[in-house]
OpenMM code with the backbone's topology and positions (N, CA, C; nanometers):
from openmm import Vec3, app, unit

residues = "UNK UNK UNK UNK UNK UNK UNK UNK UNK UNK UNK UNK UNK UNK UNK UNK UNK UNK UNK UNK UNK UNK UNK UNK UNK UNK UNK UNK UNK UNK UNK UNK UNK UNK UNK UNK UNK UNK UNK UNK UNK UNK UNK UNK UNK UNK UNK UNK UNK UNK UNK UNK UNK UNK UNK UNK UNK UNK UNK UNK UNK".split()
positions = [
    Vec3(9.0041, 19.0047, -7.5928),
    Vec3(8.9218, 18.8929, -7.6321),
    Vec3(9.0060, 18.7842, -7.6988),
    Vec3(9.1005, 18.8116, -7.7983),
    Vec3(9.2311, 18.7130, -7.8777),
    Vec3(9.2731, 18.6088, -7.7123),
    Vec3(9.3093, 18.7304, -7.6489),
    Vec3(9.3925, 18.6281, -7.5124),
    Vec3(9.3078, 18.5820, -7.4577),
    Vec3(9.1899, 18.6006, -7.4466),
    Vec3(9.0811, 18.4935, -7.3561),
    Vec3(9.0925, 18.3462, -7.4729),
    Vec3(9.0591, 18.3849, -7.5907),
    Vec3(9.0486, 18.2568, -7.6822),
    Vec3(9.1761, 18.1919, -7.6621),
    Vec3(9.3543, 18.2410, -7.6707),
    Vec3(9.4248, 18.1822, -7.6638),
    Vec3(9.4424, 18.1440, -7.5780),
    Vec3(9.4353, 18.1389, -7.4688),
    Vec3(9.4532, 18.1400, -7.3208),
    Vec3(9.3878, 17.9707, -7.3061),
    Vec3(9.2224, 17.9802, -7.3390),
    Vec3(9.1367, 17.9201, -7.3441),
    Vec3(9.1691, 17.8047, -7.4307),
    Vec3(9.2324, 17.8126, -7.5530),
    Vec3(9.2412, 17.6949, -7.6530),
    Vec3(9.3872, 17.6167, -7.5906),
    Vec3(9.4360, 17.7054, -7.5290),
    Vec3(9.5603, 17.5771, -7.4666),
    Vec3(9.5353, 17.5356, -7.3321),
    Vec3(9.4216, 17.5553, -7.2873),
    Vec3(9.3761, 17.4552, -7.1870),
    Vec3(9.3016, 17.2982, -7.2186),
    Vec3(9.2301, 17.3602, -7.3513),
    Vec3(9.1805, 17.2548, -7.3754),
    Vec3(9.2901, 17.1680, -7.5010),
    Vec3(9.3691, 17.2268, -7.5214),
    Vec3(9.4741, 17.0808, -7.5523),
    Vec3(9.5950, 17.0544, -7.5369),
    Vec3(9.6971, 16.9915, -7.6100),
    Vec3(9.7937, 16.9126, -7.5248),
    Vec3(9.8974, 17.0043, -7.4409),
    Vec3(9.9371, 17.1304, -7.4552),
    Vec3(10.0507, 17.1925, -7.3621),
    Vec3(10.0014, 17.1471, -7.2193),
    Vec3(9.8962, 17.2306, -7.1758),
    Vec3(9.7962, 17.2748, -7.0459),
    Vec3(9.7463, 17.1390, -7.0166),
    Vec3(9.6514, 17.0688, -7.1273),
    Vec3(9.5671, 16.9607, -7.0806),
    Vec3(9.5964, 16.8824, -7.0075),
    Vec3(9.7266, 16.7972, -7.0403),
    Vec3(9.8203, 16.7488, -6.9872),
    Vec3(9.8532, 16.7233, -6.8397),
    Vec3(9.8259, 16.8425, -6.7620),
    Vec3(9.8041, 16.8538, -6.6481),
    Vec3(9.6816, 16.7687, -6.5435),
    Vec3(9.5873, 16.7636, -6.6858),
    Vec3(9.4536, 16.7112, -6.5997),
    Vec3(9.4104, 16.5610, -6.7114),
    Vec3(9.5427, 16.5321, -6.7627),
    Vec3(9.4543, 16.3984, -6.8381),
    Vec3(9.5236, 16.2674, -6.7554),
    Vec3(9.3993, 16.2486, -6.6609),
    Vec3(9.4031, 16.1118, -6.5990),
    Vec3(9.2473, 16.1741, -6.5374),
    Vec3(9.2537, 16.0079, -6.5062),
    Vec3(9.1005, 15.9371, -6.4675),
    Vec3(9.0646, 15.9493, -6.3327),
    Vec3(9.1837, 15.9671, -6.2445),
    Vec3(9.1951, 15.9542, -6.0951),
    Vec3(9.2190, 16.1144, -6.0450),
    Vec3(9.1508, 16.2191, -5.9680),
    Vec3(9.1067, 16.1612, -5.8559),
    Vec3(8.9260, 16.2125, -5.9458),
    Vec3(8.8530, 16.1237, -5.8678),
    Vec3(8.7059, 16.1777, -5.9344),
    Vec3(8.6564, 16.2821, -5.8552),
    Vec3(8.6051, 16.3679, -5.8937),
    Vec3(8.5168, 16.5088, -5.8328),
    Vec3(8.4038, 16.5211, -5.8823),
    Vec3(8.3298, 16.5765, -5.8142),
    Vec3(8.1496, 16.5622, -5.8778),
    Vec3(8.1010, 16.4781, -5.9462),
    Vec3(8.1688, 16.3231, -5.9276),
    Vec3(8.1674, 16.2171, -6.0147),
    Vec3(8.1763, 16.1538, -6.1341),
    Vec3(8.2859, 16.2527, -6.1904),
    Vec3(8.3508, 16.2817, -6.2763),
    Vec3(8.4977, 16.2367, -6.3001),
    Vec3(8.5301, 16.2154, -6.4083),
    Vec3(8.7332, 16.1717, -6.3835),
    Vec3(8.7638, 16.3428, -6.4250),
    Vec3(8.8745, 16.3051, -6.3294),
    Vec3(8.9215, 16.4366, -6.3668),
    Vec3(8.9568, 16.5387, -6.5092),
    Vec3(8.9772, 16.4183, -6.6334),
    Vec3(8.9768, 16.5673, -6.7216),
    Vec3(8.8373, 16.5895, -6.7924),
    Vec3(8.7351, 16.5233, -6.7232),
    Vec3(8.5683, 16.5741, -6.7865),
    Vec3(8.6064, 16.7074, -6.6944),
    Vec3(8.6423, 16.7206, -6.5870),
    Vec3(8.5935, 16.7999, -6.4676),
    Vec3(8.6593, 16.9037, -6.4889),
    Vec3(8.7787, 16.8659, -6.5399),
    Vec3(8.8896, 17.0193, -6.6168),
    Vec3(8.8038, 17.1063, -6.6905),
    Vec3(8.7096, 16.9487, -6.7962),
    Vec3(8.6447, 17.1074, -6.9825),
    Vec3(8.5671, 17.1341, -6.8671),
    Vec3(8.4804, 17.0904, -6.8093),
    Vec3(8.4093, 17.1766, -6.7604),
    Vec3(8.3690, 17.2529, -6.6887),
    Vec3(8.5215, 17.2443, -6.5685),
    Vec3(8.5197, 17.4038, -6.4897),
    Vec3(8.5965, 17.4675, -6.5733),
    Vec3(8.6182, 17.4888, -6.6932),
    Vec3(8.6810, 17.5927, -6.7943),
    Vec3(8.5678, 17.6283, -6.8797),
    Vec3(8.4950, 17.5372, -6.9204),
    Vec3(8.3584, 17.5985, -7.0139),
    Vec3(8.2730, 17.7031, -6.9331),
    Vec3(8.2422, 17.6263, -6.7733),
    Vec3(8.1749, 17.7134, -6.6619),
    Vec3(8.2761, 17.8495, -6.6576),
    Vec3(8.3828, 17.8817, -6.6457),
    Vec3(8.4577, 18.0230, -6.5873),
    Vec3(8.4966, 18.0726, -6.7518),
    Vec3(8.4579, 18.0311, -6.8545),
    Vec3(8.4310, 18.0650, -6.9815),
    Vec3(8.3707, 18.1428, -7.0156),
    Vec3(8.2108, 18.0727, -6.9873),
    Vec3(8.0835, 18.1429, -6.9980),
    Vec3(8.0907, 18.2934, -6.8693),
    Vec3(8.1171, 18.2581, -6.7524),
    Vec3(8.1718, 18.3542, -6.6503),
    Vec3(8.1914, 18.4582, -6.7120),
    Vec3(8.3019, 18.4622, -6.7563),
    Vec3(8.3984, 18.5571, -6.7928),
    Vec3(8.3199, 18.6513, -6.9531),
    Vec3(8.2618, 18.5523, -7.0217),
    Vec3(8.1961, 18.6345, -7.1330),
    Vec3(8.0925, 18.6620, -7.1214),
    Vec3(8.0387, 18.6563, -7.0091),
    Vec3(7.8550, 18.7275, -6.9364),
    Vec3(7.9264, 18.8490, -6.8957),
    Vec3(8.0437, 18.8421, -6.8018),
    Vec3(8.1055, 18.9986, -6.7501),
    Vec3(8.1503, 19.0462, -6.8622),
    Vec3(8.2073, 18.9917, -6.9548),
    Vec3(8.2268, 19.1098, -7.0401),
    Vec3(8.1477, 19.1648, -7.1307),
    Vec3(7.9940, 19.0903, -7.1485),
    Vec3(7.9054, 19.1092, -7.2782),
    Vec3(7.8389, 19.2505, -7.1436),
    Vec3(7.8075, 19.2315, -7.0232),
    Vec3(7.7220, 19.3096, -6.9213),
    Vec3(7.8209, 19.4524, -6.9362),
    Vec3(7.9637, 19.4202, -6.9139),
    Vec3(8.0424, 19.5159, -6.9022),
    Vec3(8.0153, 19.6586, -7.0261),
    Vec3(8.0252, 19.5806, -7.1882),
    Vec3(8.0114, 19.6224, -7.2775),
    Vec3(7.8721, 19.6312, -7.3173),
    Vec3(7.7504, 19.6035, -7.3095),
    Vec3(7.5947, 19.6336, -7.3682),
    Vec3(7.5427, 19.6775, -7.2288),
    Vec3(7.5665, 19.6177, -7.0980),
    Vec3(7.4439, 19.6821, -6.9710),
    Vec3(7.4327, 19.7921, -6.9300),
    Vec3(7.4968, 19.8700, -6.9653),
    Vec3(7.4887, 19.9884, -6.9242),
    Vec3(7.4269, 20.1165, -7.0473),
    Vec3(7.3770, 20.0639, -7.1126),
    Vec3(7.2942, 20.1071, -7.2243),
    Vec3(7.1801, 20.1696, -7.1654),
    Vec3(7.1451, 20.2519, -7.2165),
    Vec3(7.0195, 20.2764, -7.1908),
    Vec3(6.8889, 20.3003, -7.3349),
    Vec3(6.7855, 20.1981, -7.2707),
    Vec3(6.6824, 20.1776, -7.3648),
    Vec3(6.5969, 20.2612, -7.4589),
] * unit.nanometer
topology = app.Topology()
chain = topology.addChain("A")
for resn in residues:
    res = topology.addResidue(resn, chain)
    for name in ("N", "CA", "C"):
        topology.addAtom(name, app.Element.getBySymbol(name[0]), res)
């Protein structure tokens, strides 16, 4: 879980970001580094639904 957060916090700033801070090319009508946070917030949430299902769904009531 540490390496998902670290992993995660240097995307969203300057080492990683870097990669995606410009305006050009637009996608889903978006500049590209709106479109970065938020296919990282989207495979974020992803990733911590599989692991909350992984760890509580298999519970039984």
């Amino acid at each position: 879980m540490a390496t998902l957060t670290v992993v995660l916090l240097l995307l969203f700033t300057f080492p990683l970001y870097g990669i995606a801070n410009s305006a050009e090319p637009i996608l889903l009508g978006m500049p590209f580094s709106m479109f970065w946070i938020v296919l990282w917030t989207a495979v974020e949430f992803v990733i911590l639904l599989a692991l909350y299902w992984g760890e509580f769904g298999r519970r039984s009531r």
